[in-house]
Biotite code that builds the C-alpha atoms (Angstrom):
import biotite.structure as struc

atoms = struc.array([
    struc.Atom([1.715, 9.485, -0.026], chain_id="A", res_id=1, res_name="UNK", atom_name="CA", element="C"),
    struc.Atom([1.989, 7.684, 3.135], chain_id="A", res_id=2, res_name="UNK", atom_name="CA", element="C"),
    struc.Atom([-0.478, 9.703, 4.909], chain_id="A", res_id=3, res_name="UNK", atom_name="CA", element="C"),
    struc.Atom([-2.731, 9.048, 2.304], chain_id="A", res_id=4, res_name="UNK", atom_name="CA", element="C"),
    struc.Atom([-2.827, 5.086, 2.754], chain_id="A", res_id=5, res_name="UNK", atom_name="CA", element="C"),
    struc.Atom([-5.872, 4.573, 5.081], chain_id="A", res_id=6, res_name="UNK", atom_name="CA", element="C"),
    struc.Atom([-7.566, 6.888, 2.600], chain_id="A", res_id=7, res_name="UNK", atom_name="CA", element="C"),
    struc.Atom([-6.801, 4.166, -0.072], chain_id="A", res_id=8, res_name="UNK", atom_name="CA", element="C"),
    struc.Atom([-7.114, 1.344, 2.099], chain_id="A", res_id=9, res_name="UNK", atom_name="CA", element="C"),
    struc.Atom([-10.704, 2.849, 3.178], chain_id="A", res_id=10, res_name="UNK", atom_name="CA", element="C"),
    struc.Atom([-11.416, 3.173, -0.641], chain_id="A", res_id=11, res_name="UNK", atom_name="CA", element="C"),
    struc.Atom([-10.589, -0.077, -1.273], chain_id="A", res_id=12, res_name="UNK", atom_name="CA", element="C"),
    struc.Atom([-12.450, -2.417, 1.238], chain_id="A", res_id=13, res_name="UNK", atom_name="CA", element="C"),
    struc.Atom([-15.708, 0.142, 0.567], chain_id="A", res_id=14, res_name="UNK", atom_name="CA", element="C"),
    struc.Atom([-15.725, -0.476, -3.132], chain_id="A", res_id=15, res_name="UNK", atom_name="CA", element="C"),
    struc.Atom([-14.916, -4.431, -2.165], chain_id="A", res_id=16, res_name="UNK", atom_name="CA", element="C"),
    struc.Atom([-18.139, -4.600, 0.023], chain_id="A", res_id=17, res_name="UNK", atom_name="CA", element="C"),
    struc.Atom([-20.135, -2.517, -1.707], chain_id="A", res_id=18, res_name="UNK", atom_name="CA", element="C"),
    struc.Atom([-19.889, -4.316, -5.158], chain_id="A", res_id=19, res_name="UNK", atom_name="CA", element="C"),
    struc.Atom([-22.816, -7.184, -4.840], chain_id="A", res_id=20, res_name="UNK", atom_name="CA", element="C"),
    struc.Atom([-20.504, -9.981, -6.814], chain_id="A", res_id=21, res_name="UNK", atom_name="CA", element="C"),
    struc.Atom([-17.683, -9.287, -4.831], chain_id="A", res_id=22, res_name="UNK", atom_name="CA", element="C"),
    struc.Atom([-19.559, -9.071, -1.775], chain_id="A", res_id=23, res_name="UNK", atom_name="CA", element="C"),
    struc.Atom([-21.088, -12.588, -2.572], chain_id="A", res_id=24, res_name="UNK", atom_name="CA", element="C"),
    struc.Atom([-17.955, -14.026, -2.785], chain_id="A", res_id=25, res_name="UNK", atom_name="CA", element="C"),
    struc.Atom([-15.601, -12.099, -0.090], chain_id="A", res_id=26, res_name="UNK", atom_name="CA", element="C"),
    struc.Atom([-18.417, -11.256, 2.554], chain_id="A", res_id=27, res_name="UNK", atom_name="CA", element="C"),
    struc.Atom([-16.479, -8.502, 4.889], chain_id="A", res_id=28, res_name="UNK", atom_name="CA", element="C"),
    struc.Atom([-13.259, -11.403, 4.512], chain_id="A", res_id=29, res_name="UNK", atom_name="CA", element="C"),
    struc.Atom([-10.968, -8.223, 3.003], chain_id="A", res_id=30, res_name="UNK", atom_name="CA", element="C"),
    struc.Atom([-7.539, -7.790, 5.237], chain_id="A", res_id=31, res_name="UNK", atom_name="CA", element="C"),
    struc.Atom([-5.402, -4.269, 4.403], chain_id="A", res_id=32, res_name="UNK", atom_name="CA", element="C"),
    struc.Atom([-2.392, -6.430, 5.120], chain_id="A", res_id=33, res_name="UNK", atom_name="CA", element="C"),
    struc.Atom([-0.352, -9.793, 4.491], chain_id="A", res_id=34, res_name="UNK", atom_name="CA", element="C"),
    struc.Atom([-2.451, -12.361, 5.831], chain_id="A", res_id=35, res_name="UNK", atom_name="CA", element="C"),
    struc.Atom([0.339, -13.791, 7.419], chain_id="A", res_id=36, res_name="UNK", atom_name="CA", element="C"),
    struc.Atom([-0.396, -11.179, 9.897], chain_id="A", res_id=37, res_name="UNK", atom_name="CA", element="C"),
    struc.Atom([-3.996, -12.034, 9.581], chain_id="A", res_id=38, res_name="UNK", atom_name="CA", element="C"),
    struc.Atom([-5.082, -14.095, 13.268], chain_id="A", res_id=39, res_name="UNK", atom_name="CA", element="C"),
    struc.Atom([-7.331, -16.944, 12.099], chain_id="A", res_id=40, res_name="UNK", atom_name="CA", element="C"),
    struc.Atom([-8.367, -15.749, 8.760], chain_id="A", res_id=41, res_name="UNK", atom_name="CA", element="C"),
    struc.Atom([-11.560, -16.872, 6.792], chain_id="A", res_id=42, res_name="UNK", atom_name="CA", element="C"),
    struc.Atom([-11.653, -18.003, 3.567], chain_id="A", res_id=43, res_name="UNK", atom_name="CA", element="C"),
    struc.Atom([-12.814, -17.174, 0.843], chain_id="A", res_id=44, res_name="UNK", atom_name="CA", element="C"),
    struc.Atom([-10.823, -13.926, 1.505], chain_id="A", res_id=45, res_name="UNK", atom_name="CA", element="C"),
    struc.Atom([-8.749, -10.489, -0.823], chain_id="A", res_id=46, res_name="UNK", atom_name="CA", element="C"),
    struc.Atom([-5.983, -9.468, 1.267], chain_id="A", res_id=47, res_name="UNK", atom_name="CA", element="C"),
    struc.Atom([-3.734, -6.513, 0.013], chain_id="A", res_id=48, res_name="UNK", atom_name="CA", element="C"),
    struc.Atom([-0.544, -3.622, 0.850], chain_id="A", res_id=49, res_name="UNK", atom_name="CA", element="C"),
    struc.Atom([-0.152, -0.681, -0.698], chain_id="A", res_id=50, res_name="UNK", atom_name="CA", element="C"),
    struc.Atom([3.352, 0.660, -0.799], chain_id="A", res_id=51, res_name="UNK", atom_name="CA", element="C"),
    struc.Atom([4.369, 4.385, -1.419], chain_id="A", res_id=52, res_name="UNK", atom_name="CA", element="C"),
    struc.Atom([6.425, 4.797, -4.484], chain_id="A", res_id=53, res_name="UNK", atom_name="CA", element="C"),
    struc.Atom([6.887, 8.320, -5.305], chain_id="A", res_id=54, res_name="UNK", atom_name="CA", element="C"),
    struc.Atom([5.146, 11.381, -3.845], chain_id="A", res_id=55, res_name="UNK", atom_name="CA", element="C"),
    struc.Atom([5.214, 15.325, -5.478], chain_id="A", res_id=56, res_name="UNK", atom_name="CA", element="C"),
    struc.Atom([3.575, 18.004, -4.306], chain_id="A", res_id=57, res_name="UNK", atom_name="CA", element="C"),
    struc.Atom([-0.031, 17.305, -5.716], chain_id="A", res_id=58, res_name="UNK", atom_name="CA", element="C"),
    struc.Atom([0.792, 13.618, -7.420], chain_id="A", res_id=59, res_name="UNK", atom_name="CA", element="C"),
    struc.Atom([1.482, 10.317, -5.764], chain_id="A", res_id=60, res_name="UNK", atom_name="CA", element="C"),
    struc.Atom([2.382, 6.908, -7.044], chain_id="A", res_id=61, res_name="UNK", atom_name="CA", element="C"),
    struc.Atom([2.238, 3.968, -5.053], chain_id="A", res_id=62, res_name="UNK", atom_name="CA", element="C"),
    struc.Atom([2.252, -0.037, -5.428], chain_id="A", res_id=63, res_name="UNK", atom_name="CA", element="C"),
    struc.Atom([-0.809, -2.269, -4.546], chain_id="A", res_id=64, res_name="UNK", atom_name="CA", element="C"),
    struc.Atom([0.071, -5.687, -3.785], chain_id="A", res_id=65, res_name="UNK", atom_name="CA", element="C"),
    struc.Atom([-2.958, -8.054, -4.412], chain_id="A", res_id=66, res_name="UNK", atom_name="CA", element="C"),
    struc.Atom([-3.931, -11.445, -3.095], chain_id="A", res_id=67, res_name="UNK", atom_name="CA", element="C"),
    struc.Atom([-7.289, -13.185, -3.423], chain_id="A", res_id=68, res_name="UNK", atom_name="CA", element="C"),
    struc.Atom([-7.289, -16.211, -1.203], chain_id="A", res_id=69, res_name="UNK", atom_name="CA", element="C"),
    struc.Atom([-9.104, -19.524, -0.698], chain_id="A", res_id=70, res_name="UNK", atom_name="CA", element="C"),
    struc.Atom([-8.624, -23.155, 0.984], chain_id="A", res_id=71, res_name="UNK", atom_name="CA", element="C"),
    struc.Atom([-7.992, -25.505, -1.478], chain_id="A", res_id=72, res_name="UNK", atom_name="CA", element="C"),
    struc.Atom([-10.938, -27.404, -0.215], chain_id="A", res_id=73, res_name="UNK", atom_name="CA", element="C"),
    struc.Atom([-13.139, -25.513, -1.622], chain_id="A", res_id=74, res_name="UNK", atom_name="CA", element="C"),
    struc.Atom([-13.325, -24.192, -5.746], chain_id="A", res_id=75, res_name="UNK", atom_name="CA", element="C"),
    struc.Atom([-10.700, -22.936, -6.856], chain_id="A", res_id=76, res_name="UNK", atom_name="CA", element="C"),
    struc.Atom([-12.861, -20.856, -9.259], chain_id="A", res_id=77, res_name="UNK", atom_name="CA", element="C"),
    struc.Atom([-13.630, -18.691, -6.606], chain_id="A", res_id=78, res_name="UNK", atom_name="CA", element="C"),
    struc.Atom([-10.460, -16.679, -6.760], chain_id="A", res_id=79, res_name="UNK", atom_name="CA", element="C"),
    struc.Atom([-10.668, -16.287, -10.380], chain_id="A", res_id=80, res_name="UNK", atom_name="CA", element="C"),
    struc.Atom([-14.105, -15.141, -10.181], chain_id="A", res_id=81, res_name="UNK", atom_name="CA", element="C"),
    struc.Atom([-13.541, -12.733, -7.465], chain_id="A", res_id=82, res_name="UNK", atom_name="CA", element="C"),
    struc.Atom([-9.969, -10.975, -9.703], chain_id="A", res_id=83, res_name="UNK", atom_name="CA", element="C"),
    struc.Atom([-11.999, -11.048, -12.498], chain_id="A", res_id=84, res_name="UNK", atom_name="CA", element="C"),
    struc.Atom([-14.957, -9.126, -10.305], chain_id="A", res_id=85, res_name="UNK", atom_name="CA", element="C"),
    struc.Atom([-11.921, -6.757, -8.766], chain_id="A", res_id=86, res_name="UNK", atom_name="CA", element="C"),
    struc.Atom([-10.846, -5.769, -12.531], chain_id="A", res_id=87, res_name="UNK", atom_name="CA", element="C"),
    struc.Atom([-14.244, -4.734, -13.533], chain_id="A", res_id=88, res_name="UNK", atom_name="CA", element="C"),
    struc.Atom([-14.678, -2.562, -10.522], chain_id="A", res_id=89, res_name="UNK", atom_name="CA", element="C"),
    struc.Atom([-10.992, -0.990, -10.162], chain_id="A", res_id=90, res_name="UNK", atom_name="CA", element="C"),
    struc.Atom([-8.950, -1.423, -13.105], chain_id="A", res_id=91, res_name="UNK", atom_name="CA", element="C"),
    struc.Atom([-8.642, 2.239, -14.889], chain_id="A", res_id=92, res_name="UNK", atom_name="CA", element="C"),
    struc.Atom([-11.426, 3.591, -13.161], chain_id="A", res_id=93, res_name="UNK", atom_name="CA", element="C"),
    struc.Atom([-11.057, 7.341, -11.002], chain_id="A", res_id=94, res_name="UNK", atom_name="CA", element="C"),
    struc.Atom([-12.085, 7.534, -7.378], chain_id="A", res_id=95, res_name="UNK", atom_name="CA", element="C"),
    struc.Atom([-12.571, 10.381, -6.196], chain_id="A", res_id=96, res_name="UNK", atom_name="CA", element="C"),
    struc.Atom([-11.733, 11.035, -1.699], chain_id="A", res_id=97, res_name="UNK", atom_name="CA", element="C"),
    struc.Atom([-12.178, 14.580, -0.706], chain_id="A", res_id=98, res_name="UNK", atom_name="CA", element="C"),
    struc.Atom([-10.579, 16.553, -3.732], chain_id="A", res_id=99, res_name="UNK", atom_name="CA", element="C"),
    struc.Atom([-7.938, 13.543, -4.140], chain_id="A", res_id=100, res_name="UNK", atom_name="CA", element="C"),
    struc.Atom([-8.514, 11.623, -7.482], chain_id="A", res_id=101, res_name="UNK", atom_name="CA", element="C"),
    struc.Atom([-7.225, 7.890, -7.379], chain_id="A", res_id=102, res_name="UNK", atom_name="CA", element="C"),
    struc.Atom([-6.825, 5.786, -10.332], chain_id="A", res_id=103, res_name="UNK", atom_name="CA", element="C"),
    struc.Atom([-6.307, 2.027, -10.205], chain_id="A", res_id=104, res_name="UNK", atom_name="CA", element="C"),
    struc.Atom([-4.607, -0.321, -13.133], chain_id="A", res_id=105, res_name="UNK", atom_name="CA", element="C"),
    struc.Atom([-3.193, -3.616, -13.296], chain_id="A", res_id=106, res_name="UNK", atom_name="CA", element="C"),
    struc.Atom([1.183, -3.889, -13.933], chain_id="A", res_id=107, res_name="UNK", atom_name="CA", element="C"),
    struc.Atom([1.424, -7.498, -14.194], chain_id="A", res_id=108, res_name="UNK", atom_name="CA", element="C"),
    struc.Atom([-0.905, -10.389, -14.608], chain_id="A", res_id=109, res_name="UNK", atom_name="CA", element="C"),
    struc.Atom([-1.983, -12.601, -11.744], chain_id="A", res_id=110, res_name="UNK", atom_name="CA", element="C"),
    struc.Atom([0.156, -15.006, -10.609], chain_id="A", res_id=111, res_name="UNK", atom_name="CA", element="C"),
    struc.Atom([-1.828, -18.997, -9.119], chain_id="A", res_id=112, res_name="UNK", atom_name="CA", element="C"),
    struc.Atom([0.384, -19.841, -6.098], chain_id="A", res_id=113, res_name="UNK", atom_name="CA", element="C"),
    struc.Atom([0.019, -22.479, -3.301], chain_id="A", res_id=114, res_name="UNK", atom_name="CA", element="C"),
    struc.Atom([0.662, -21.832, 0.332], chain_id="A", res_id=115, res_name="UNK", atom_name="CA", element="C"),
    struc.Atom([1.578, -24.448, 2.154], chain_id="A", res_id=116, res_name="UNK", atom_name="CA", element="C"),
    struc.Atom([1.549, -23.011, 5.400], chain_id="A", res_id=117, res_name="UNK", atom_name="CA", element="C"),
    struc.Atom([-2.567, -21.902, 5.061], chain_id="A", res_id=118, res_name="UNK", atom_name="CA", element="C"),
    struc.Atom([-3.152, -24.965, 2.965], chain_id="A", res_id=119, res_name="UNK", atom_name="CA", element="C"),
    struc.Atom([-4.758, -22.463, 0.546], chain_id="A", res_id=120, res_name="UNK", atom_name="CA", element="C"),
    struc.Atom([-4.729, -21.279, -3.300], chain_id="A", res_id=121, res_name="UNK", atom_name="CA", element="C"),
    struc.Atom([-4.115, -17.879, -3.933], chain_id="A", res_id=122, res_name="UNK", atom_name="CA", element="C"),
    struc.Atom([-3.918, -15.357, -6.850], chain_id="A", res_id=123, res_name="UNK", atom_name="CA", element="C"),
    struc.Atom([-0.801, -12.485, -6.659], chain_id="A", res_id=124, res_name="UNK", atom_name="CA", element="C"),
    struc.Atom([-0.816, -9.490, -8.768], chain_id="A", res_id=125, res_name="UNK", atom_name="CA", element="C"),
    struc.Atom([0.810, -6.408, -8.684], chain_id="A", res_id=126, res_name="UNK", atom_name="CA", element="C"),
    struc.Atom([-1.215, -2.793, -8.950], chain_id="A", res_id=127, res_name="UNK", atom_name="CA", element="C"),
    struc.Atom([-0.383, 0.716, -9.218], chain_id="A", res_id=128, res_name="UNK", atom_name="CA", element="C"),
    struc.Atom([-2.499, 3.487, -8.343], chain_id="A", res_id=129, res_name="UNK", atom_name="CA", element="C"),
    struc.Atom([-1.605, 7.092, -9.085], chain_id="A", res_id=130, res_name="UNK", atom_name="CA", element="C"),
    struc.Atom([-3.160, 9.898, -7.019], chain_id="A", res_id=131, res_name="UNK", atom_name="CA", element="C"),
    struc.Atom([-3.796, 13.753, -7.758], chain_id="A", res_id=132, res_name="UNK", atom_name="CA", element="C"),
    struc.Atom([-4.721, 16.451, -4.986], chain_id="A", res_id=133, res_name="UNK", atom_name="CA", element="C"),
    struc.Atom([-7.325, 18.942, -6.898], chain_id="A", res_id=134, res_name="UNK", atom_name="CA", element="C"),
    struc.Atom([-7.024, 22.236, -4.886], chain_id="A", res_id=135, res_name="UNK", atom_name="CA", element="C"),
])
C-alpha cells in the first residue's frame, strides 16, 4: 500500500482541482500533508495524510486523514461548503489509476476545531479508502 500513496495523493489533489466548486473555493491551496509542515500556507486551504492500514496481495486499506482549513477572519462557511463539495465528489465513488480501483467513504463525521497556533477554523474527519489491483 505504501507504494501506492502518491498514486492516491495524485488522485486526490486532481479530482480537488478539477471539480469547479471545489476549485472556487480551494484554488491549487491542497497540501498532501499536516499543514503544520506546510511553510506559509494560504487559506482557504484542504490539507490531508493517508496512512497504510492493511495491504494483501491485490487489496489495500488505508486511512485518509482530512482537514479543510480557513482563517477565522474570513467565513467560516467556507469549510463547510468545501466538505460538503469533497463528499459529493469522493464519498463511495470508484477511481480508477492504471488497473488499480480506489474507493473513498467517510468513517466518522467531521469534527469543527480551532487552532490557535494558525489562528484558523478547521474541519477533521477521518476517511478510508480501499484499493483493488485488476490484473
Amino acid at each position: 500500500m505504501a507504494y501506492w500513496i502518491p498514486e492516491i495523493q495524485k488522485l486526490i489533489i486532481d479530482q480537488i482541482t478539477k471539480t469547479p466548486q471545489l476549485r472556487t473555493i480551494l484554488q491549487t491551496r491542497v497540501y498532501s500533508k499536516e499543514l503544520a509542515v506546510v511553510k506559509s500556507p494560504k487559506f482557504p486551504c484542504l490539507s490531508f495524510e493517508i496512512d497504510p492500514v492493511t495491504l494483501l496481495t491485490n487489496i489495500c486499506d488505508a486511512r485518509l486523514k482530512l482537514w479543510i482549513w480557513n482563517n477565522s477572519s474570513n467565513s467560516r462557511d467556507l469549510i463547510y461548503d468545501a466538505y460538503i463539495e469533497f463528499v459529493k465528489k469522493f464519498d463511495n465513488q470508484r477511481f480508477t489509476v492504471d488497473k488499480k480501483h480506489f474507493i473513498f467513504q467517510r468513517r466518522m463525521e467531521p469534527v469543527e476545531l480551532y487552532d490557535q497556533v494558525l489562528d484558523a477554523d478547521y474541519i477533521s474527519a477521518i476517511w478510508s479508502i480501499r484499493g483493488v489491483i485488476n490484473e
